[in-house]
Backbone as JSON, one array per atom type, in Angstrom:
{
  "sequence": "XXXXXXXXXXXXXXXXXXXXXXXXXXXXXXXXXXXXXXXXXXXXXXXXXXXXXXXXXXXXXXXXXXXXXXXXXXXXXXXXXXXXXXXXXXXXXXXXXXXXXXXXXXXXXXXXXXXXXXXXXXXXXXXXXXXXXXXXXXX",
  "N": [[20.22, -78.93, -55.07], [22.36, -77.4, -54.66], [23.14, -77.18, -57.14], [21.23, -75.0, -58.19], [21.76, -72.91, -56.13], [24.0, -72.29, -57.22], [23.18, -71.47, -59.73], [21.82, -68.81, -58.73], [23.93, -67.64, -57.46], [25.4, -66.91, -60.01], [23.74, -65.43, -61.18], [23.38, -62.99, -59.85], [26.02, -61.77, -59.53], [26.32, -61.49, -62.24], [24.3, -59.07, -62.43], [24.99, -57.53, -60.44], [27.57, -56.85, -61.63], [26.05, -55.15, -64.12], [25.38, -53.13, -63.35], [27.86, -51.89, -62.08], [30.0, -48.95, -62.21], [30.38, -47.87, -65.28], [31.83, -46.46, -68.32], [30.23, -44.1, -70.2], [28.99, -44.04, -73.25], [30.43, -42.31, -75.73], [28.65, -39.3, -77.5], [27.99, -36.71, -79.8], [25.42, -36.18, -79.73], [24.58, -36.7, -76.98], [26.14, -35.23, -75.86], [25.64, -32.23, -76.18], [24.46, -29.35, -74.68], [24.26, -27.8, -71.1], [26.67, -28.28, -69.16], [27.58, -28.3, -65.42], [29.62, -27.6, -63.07], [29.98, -30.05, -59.82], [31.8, -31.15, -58.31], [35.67, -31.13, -56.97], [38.15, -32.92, -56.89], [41.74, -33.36, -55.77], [44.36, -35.21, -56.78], [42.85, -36.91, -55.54], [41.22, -36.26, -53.07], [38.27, -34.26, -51.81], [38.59, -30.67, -53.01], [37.3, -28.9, -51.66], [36.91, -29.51, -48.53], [39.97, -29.7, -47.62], [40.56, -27.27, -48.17], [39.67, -23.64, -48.18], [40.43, -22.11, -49.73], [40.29, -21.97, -52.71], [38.51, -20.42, -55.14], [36.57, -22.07, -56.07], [35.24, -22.68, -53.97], [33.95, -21.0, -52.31], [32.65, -19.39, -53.98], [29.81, -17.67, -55.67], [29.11, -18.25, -58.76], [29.46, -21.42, -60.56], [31.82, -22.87, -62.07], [31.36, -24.27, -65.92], [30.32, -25.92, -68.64], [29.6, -25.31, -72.12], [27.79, -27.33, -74.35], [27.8, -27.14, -78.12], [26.84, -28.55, -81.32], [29.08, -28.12, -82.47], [30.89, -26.44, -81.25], [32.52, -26.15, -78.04], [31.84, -24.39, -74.93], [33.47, -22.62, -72.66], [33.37, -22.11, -69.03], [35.24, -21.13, -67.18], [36.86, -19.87, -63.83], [38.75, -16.5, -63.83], [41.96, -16.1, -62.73], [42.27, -16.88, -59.89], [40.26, -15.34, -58.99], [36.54, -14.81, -58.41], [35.32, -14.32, -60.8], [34.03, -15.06, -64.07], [35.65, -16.1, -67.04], [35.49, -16.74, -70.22], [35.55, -18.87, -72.8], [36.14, -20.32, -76.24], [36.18, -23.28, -78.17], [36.57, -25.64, -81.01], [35.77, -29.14, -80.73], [36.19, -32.81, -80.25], [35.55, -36.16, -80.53], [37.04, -38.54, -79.75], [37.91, -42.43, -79.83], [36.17, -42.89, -77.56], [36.3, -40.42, -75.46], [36.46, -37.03, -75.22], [37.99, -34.55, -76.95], [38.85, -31.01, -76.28], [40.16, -28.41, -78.23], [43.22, -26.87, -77.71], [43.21, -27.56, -75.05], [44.27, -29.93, -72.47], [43.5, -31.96, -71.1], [42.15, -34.65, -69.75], [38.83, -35.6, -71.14], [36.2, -37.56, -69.55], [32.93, -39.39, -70.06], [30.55, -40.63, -67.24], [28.44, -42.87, -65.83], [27.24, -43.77, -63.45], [25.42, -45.99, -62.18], [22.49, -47.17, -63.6], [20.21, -45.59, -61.58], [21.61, -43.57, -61.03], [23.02, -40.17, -61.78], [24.68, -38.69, -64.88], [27.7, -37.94, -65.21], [30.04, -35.88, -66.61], [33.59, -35.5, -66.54], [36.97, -34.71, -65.8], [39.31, -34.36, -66.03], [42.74, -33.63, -65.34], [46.43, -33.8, -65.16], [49.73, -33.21, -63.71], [52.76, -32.07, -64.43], [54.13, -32.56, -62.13], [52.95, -34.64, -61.4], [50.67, -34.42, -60.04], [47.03, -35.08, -59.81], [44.17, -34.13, -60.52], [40.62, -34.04, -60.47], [37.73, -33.27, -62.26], [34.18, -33.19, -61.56], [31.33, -32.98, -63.3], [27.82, -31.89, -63.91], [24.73, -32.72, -65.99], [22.68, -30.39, -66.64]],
  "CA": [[20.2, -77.71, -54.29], [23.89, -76.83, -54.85], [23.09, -76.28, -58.78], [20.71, -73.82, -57.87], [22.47, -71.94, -55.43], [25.1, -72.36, -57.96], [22.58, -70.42, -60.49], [21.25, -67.79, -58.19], [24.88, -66.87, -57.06], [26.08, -66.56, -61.0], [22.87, -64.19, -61.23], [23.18, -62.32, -58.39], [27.02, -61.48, -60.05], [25.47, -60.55, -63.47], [23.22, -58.61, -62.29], [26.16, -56.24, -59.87], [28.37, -56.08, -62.94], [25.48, -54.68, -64.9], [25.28, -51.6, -62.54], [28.82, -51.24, -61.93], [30.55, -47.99, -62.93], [31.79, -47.79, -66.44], [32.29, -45.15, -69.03], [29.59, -44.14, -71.08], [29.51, -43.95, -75.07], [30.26, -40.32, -76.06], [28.18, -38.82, -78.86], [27.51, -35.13, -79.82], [23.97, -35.74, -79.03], [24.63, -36.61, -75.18], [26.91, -34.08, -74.84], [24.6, -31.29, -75.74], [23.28, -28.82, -73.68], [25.52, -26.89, -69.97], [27.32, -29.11, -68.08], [27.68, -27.53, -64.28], [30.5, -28.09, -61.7], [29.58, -30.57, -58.83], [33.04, -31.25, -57.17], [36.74, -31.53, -57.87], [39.39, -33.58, -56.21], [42.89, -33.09, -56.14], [45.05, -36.72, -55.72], [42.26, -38.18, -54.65], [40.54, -35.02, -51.73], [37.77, -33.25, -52.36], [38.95, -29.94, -52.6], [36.77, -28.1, -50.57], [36.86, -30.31, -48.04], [41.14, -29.42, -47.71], [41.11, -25.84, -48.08], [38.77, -22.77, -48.78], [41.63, -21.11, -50.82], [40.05, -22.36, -54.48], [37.53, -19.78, -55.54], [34.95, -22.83, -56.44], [34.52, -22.98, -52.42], [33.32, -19.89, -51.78], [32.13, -18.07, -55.56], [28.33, -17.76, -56.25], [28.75, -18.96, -59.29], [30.72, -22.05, -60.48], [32.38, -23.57, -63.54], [30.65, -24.85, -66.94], [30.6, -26.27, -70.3], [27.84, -25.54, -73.34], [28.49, -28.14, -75.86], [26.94, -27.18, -78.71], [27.07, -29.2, -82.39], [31.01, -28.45, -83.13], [31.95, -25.95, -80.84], [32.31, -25.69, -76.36], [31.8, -22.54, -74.52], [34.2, -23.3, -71.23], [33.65, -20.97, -68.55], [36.34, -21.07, -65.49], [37.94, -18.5, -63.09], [40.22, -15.93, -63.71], [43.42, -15.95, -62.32], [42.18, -16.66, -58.85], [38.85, -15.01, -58.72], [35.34, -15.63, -58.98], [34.78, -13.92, -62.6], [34.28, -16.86, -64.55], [35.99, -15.86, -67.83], [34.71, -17.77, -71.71], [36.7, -19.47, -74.15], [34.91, -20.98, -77.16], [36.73, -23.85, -79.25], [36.42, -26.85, -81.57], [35.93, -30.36, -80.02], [36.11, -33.88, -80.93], [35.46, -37.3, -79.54], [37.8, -39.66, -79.91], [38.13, -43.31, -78.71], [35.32, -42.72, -75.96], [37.22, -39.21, -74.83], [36.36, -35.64, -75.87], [39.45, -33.42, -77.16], [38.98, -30.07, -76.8], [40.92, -27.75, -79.12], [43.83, -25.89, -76.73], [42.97, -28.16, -73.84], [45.53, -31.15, -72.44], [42.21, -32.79, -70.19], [41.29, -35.89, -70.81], [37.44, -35.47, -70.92], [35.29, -39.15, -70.51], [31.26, -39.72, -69.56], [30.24, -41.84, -67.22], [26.97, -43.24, -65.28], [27.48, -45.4, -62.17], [24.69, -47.19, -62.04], [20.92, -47.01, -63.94], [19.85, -44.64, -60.7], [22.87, -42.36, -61.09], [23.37, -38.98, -62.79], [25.72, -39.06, -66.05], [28.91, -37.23, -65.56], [31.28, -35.19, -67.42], [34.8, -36.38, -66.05], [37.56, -33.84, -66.95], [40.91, -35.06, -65.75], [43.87, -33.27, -65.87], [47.97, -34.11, -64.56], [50.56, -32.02, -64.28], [54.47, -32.66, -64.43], [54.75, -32.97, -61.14], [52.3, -35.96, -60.56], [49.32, -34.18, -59.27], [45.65, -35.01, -60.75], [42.53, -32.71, -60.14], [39.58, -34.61, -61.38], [36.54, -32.2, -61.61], [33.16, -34.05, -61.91], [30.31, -32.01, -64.03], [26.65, -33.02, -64.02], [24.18, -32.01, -67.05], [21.68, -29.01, -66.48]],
  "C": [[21.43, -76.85, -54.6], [23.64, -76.04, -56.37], [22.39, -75.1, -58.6], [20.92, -72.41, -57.03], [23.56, -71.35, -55.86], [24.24, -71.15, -59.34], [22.5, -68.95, -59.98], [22.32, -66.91, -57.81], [25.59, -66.05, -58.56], [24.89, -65.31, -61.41], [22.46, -63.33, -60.82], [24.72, -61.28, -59.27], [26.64, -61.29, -61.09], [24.8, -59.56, -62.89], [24.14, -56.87, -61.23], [27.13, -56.17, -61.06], [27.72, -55.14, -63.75], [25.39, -53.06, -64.16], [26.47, -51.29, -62.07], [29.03, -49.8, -62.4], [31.13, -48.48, -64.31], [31.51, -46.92, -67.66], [31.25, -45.69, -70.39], [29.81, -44.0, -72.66], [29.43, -42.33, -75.22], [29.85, -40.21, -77.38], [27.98, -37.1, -78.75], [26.54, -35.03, -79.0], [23.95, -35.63, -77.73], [25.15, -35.26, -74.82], [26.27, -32.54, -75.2], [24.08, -30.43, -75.21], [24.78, -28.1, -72.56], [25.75, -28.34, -69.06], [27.85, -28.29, -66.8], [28.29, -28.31, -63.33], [29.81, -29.07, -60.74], [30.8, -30.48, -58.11], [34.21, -31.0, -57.77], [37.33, -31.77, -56.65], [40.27, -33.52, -56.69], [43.93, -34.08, -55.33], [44.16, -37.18, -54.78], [41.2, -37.21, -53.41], [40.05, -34.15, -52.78], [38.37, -31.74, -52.03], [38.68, -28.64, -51.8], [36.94, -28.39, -49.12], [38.73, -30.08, -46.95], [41.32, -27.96, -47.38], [39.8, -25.15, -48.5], [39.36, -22.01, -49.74], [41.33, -20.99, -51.93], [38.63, -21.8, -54.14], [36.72, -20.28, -55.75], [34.56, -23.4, -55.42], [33.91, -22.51, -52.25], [32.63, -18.54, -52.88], [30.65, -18.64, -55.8], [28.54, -18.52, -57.16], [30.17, -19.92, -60.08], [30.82, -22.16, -62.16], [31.66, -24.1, -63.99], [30.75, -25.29, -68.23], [29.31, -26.33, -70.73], [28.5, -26.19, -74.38], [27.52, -28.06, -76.7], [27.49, -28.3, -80.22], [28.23, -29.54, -82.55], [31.87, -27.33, -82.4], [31.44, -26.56, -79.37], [32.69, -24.56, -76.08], [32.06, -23.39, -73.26], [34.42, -21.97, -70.42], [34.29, -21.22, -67.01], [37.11, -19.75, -65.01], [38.77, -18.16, -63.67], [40.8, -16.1, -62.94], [43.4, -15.56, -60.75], [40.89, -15.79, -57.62], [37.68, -15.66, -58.86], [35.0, -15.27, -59.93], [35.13, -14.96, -63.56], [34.45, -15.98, -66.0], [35.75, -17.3, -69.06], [35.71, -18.15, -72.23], [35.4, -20.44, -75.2], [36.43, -21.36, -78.05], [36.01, -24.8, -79.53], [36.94, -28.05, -80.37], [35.68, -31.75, -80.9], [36.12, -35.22, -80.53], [36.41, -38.24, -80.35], [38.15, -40.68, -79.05], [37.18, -43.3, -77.16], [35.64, -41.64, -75.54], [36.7, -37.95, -75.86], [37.96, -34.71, -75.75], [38.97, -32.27, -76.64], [40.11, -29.14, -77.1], [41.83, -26.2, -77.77], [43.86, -26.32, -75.31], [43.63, -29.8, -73.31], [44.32, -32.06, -71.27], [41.89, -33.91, -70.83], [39.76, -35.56, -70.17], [36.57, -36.79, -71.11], [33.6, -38.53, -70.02], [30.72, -40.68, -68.87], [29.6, -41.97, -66.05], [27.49, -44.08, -64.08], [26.72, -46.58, -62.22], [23.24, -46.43, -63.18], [20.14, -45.8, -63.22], [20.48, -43.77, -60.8], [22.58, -41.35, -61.61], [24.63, -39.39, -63.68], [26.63, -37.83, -65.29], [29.25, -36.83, -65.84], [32.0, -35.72, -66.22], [36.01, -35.67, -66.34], [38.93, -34.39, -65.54], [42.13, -34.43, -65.9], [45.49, -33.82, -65.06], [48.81, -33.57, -64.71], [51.53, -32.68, -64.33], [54.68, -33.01, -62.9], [53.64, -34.52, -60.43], [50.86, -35.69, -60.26], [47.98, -34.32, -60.1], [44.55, -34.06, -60.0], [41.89, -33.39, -61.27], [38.19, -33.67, -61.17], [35.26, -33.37, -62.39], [32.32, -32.76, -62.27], [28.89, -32.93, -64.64], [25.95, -31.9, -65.34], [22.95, -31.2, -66.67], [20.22, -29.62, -67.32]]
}
């Protein structure tokens, strides 16, 4: 009885590791297509949630990424508004992580579970300590 309970518990634990969180494989092909704002936290608080002060509380329309073949089209607020201003550079995956060209973000991909939505993951830290993680789902 014990061996078996002794099975069912080691397959019970396979079986929650397999649906854990963990960071998908980055390829061109996934990344593909508009990636569209969902949230962003700052140290950990969503930041809506804190304040209405950040234009991606209260702006029709939010932040995005078009990843196409070899370039991204990154469109975020001006300088405190809601006019979501373009930038278009070169990108590059490295090590599981997307570069992009002019951009200090670490960028990963990653699924929670089988049921989940995939991610974008864009990460940034400043000098003084603070992270702002913005989560971005695919269109």
């Amino acid at each position: 009885m014990k061996k078996y309970f002794g099975l069912i518990t080691l397959f019970i634990v396979f079986i929650s590791l397999a649906a854990c969180s963990k960071d998908e494989e980055i390829t061109r092909e996934r990344l593909r297509g508009t990636w569209v704002w969902e949230r962003t936290t700052l140290n950990g608080y969503d930041v809506c949630h804190r304040s209405d002060e950040s234009p991606i509380c209260h702006c029709r329309e939010v932040p995005y990424f078009v990843f196409h073949r070899k370039e991204v089209e990154s469109y975020s607020y001006k300088s405190n508004s809601c006019e979501l201003e373009k930038t278009v550079g070169k990108y590059a995956i490295v090590e599981n992580a997307v570069l992009i060209e002019g951009n200090s973000a670490l960028i990963t991909v990653e699924k929670k579970s089988r049921f989940s939505k995939t991610r974008l993951i864009v990460e940034e830290r400043s000098k003084l300590g603070v992270t702002t993680i913005s989560y971005f789902v695919k269109e």
